[in-house]
Each structure stands twice: as C-alpha cells, then as structure tokens.
C-alpha positions in Angstrom: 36.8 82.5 56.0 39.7 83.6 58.0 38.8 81.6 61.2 38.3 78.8 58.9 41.4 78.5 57.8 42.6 79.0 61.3 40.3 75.9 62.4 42.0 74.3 59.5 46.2 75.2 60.2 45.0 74.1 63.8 44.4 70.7 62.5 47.1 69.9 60.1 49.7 69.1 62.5 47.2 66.0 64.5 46.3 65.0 61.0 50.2 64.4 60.4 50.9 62.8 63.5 47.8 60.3 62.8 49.2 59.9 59.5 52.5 58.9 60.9 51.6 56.5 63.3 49.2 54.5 60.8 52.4 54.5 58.3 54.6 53.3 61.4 51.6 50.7 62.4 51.7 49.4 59.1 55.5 49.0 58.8 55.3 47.1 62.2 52.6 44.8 61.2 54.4 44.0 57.7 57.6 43.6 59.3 55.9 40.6 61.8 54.2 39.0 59.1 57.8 38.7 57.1 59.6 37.7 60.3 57.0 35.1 60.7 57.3 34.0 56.9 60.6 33.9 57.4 60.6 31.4 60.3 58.2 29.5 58.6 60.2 29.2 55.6 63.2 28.2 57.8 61.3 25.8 59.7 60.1 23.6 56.7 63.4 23.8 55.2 64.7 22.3 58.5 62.2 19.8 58.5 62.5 18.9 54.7 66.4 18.8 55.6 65.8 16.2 58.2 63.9 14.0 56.8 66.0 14.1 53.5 69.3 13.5 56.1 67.3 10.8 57.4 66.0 8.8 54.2 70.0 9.4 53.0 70.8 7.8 56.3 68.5 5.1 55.9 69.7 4.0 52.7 73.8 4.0 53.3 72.6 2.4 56.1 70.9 -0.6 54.1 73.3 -0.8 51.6 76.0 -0.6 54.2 74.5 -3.5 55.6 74.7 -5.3 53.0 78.7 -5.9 53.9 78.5 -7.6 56.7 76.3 -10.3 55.9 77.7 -13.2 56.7 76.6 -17.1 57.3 77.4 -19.0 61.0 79.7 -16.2 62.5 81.2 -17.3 65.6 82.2 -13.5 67.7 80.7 -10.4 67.9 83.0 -7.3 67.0 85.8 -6.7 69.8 86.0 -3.3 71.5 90.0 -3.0 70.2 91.5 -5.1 68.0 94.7 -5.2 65.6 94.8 -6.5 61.7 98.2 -7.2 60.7 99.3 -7.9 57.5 100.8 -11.5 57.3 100.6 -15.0 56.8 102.8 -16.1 60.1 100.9 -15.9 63.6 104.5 -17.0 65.4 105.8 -13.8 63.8 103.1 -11.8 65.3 103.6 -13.4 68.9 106.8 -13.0 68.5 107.0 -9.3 67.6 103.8 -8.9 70.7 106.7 -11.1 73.3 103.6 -12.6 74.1 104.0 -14.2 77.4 103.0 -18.1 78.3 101.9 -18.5 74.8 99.7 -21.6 73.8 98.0 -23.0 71.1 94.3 -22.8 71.5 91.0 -22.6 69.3 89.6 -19.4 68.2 86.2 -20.2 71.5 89.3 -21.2 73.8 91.4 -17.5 72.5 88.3 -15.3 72.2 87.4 -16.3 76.2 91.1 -15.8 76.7 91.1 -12.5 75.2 88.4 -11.4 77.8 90.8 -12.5 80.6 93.0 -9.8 80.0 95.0 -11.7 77.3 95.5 -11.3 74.1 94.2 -14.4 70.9 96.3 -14.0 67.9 93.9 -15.6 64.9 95.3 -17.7 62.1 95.2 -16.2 58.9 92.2 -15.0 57.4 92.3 -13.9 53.6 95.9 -12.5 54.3 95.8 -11.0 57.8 95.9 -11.9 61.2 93.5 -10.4 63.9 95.1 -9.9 67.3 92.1 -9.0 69.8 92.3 -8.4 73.8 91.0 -6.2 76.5 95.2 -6.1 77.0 95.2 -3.7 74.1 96.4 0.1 74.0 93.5 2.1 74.7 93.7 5.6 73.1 91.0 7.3 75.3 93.7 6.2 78.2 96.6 7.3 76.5 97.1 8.1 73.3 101.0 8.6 73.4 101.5 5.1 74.5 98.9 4.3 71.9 100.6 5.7 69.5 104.3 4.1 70.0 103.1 0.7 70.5 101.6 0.6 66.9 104.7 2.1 65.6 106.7 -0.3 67.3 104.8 -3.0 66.3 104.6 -2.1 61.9 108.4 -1.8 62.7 108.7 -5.8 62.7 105.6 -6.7 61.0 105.1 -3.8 58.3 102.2 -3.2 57.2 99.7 -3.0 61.0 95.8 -1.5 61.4 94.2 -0.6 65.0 90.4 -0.1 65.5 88.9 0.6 69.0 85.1 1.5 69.0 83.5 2.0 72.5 80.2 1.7 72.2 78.8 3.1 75.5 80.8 6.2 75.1 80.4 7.0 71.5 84.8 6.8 71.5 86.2 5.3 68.6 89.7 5.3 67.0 91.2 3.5 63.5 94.7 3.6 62.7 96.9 2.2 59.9 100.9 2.2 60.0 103.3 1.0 57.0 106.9 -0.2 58.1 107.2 2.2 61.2 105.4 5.1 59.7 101.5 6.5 60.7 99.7 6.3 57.1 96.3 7.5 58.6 95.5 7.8 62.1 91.9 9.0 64.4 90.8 9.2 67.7 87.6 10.5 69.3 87.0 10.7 73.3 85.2 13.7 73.6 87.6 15.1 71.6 89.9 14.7 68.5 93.1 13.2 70.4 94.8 12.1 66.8 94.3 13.2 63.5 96.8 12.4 61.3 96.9 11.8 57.5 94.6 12.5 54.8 91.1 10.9 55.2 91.4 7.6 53.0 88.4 7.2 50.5 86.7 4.0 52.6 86.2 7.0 55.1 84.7 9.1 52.7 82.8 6.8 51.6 81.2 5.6 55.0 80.5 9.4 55.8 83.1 9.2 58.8 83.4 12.9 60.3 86.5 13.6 61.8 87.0 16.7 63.6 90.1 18.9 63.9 92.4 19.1 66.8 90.6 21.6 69.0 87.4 21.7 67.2 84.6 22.4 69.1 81.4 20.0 67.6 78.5 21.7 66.8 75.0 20.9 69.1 73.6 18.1 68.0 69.7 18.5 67.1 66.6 16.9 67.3 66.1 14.3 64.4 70.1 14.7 63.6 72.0 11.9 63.2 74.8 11.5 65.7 78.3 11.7 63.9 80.4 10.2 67.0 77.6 7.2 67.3 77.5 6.7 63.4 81.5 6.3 63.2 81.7 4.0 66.3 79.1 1.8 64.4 80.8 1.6 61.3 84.3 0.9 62.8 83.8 -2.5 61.8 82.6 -1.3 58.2 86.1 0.8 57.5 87.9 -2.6 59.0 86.2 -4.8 56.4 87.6 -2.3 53.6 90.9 -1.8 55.1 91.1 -5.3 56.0 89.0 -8.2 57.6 85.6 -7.3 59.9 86.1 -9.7 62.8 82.8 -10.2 62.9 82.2 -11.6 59.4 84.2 -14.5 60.9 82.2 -17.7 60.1 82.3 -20.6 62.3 83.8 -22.8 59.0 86.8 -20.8 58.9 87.2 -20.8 62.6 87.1 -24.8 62.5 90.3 -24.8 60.0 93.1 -23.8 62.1 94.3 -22.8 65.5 95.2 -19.3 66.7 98.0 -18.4 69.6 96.6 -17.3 73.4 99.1 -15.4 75.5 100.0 -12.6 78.1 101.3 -9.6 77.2 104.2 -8.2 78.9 103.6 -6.5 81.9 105.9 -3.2 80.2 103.9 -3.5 77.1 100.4 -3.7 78.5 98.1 -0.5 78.5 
C-alpha cells in the first residue's frame, strides 16, 4: 500500500502540469475564436457602413442634382470666378481697372476669358459673374488672394469667390461684405484659409473643411473622397450663395451684353 501511494505522489505533479496546459490550450483557442469574432463583427459593420455612406451619397447626390437642371445652357462651370452683388457691370469694371475694356457677347467674353482676360456678365437675377483664367488663384497665393477680394467688396460691398480645380481635387469659396471676410476656405493639399463659421448651404452640401494644420485621415476603399466631393459641388454652394454659372441658359445670354477686358498688370495673379 505504501509503494502505492508512492507510485501515486509520483504522478500528481505530471497530472498537474497536463492539467495546466489543457486549461492554457483552451484559453488560447477561445481567445482566437473571439479575436476572430471580433474582426468579423468589425468587418461587416465596415461593410454595412459603406454601403449605407454610399446609398446616403447616392441620394444627396440625386437630389442635389436636381439644382442644376437647367434648359439650353450656354458654358460649362469656370475653374475661378467672382459673383458680385450688383446691378451695374461699369461699376464692376471700374472697381477691376479693367484694361482695353469692350463690349462684347457673353461667346465673344467667355473665349475672351480664356485668353487670359477677364468677361464681366450682365446682370443675372441681381449679380454679376466676373470669370477669367486672370483671377487670384489661392493654391498660388493665398495672401494676394486674400487682399484682392477685400479690396474689391471695399467698392462693390457685398463680393463671393469660388475656384474648384478639378484635376487636383483644390477648391476654395469665399464671401466678403463691405471690406470684411464673412466666410472664407481653401484646400491645396492643405487648409490654406479657414475663416468664419461654416454657413448652413455648407452644411447642408456635406462640405468638410479641415482645420489649419489638420492632418486628413487615409482615405479607404469604397469611401467617398471629401476633397473631390467639395470641388464638385463648388458650383452647388454658388447656386445658394448666389448664381451657378453654369445654369446660364442661352435665352438669358441673348438679352444683354457683358464687358471684356485686361486686368492690370499689378492686379493680375
């Protein structure tokens, strides 16, 4: 009996160990199987996230459309243009010191604008477009950007700016009041301006607008491209803020004459 329980005490220490190592082999296993329930869980929920981002997308897309449809429109949607508040296109050449000036047609203007020139358009429902490669561009410099606007709603008041590059995914929209930035945004790889409190038409067109120095996150598969989205609909925040040169129909292009011209050399971009 003795050297049974010898044989017995001998054992007990290897039946531990075995016990431990099925416990630890069990821990492992569950462990795997919640990590892997876990990624599974995370992976549908991405999934069910894009396609959800992607229906949403799909229909503010379609009922965004629905603003710009338009009947005979005459000129696709300038890369920079200004909207200026006023019924007077001599005011607005003036205040430019637009250079050989001439009356012209909007086809005559909008060739001239691609010349380097600028077109100042007759009124249309209360403003006046001025649109021409001659421009500030903001992705150049947004400084100079910057004080030919305010320059410019000194003498004419109330004056918007919109540059969307479409190749580049740069974009831009400004609005100043007598002198003073209202709301202001830039995009060229990174926020150059941000100033003002987003105004609701850019809520409401899901604009994103990062901070200065804000570092965008990595755009993933099936995401929709923020910086591409707001170029797009740089025409859409124009047509609530003011006119969407491309909604332009060729009737109201027939009615009246705009102004072609050079801008000064000191004024230029």
């Amino acid at each position: 009996m003795l050297a049974a329980l010898g044989d017995a005490a001998e054992m007990l220490p290897a039946s531990r160990d075995h016990s431990l190592m099925t416990v630890l082999l069990i821990l492992v296993l569950s462990l795997a199987l919640v990590l892997g329930l876990v990624t599974l869980l995370m992976a549908l929920h991405f999934l069910r996230s894009s396609r959800l981002e992607r229906q949403r997308e799909f229909e503010h897309n379609r009922l965004l459309s629905r603003e710009r449809r338009f009947q005979s429109a005459i000129l696709s949607v300038p890369s920079r243009w200004l909207a200026v508040r006023s019924e007077d296109p001599h005011a607005v050449q003036s205040a430019l010191g637009l250079l050989k000036a001439r009356r012209c047609s909007w086809e005559e203007g909008l060739s001239a604008a691609h010349e380097q020139k600028l077109f100042i358009s007759p009124p249309v429902d209360g403003w006046i477009l001025v649109m021409g490669f001659s421009l500030p561009e903001p992705a150049h410099d947004v400084d100079k950007c910057f004080h030919f606007i305010v320059a410019l709603s000194r003498k004419l008041g109330r004056v918007q700016f919109f540059s969307a590059n479409r190749a580049a995914h740069h974009h831009a929209w400004v609005e100043a009041d007598q002198g003073r930035i209202q709301r202001a945004y830039a995009w060229a790889g990174q926020t150059l301006w941000n100033q003002g409190r987003m105004t609701k038409a850019e809520i409401d067109l899901r604009l994103h607008c990062c901070g200065y120095g804000e570092v965008p996150e990595q755009i993933a598969f099936a995401q929709v491209n923020s910086f591409a989205r707001n170029t797009e609909r740089v025409p859409l925040l124009a047509s609530r803020w003011s006119v969407d040169p491309g909604s332009i129909s060729a009737r109201t292009s027939r009615e009246a004459q705009g102004i072609a011209g050079e801008l000064s050399r000191s004024r230029k971009a």
